[in-house]
N, C-alpha and C positions, 0 to 999 in steps of 0.2 A: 260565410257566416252572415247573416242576415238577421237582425235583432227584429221581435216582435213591438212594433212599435202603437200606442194604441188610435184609433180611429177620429180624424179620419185621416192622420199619416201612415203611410209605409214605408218601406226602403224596398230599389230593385237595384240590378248589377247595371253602374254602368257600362257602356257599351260603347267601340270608335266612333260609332254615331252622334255620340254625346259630346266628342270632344268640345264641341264649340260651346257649350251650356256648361261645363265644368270650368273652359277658361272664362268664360262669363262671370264664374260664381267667385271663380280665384281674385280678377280683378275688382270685383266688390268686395274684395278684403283689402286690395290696397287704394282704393279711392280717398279715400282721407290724407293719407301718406302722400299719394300725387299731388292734390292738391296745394302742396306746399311748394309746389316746383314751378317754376315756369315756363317747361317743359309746351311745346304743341300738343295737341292731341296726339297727332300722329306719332310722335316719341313716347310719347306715355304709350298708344297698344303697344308699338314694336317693344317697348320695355318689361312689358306687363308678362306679350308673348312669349319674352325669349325667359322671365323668371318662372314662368308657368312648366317651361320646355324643359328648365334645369329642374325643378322641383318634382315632375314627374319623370322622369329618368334618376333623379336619387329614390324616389318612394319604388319604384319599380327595380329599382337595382339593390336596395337596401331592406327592401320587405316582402322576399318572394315570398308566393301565396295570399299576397293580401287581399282583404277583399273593398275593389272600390262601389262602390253606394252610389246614388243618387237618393235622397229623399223627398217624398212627396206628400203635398197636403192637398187632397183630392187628388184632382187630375195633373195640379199647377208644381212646377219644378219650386222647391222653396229650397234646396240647397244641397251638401256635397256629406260625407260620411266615407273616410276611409278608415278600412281596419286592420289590425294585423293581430295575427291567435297566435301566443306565443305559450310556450308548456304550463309556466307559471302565470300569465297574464293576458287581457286583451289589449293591446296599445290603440290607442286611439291615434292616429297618425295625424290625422284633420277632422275636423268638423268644423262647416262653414257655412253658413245660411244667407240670402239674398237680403238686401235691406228692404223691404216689404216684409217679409216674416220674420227680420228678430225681432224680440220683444215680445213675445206672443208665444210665448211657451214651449217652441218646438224643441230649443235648446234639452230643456228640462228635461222633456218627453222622452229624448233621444237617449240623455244620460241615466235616465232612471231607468229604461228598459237593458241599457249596458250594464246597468249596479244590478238587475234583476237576473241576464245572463249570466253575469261574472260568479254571482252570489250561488245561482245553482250549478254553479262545478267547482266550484271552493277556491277559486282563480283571485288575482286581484286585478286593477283596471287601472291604465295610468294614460297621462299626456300630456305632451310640452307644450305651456303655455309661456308666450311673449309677458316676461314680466310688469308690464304698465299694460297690458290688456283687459280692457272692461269685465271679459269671462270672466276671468280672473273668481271675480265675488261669486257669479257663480258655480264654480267648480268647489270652491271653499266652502256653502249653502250647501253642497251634496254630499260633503265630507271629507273631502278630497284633503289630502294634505302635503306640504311639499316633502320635495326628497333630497333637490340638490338644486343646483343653480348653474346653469352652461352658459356662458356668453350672454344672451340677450333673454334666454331659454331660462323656464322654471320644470323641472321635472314633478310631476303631481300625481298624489297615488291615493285609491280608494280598494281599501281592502275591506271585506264586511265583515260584522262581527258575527264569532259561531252561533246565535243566536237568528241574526238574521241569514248565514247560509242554512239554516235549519226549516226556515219558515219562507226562506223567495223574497225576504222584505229587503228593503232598499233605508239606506240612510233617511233618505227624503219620504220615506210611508212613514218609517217606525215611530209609536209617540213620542213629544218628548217626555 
């Protein structure tokens, strides 16, 4: 599953090729987090490495079929998209972007053509968010709403309304 996303992003499959450019994208998700540590560099990759290593062996052991993503804004890697199709839902497993491109709409882009997929097969769409995560606001902005609370994890779910599975519109189109 490959969401239609609109121009000038896409998404393609990543590929083994990729591996070095997804753990790239992983540990610009914890570079803030490092930062606190006094950690050498060299401890930080091998740490980064070896959560990278566990984190795709649960998502691969835990979500057969999924589909992992790369997204791109032109030609340039701006970040990671993994998905998983479940009967009643899309789970968004990850979505992570390079810091060069947050803030800049991609976020948005991604999820609004997810509320756009989801909404035209009457599916709902959900994803665990790091509770004190900036996302956070915006997954809440799109409609998102929580479900339950894991550990450190928020479960957050966007279901559309039969009006907008009727019409393809998305939380974030419909007026208010």
């Amino acid at each position: 599953m490959i969401p239609e996303l609109p121009p000038p992003l896409r998404a393609r499959p990543a590929t083994e090729a990729d591996t070095d450019l997804l753990l790239a994208i992983y540990a610009s998700t914890r570079e803030e987090e490092l930062a606190r540590t006094d950690w050498s560099g060299a401890r930080k990759a091998e740490f980064v490495a070896m959560q990278f290593r566990a984190q795709t062996a649960h998502y691969t052991g835990n979500y057969p079929g999924a589909d992992f993503l790369l997204i791109l804004r032109g030609d340039e890697i701006a970040g990671r998209l993994y998905l998983h199709r479940r009967d009643d839902e899309i789970r968004i497993m990850d979505l992570a972007l390079l810091p060069p491109h947050r803030g800049a709409g991609i976020g948005t882009a991604v999820l609004t053509a997810l509320q756009r997929l989801a909404a035209a097969e009457a599916i709902g769409l959900s994803i665990h968010v790091e509770v004190f995560n900036p996302a956070r606001r915006l997954y809440q902005r799109l409609g998102f709403r929580p479900v339950r609370e894991a550990g450190v994890y928020l479960l957050m779910a966007w279901t559309a309304p039969a009006r907008a599975v009727a019409n393809g519109e998305t939380a974030h189109e419909r007026p208010a």
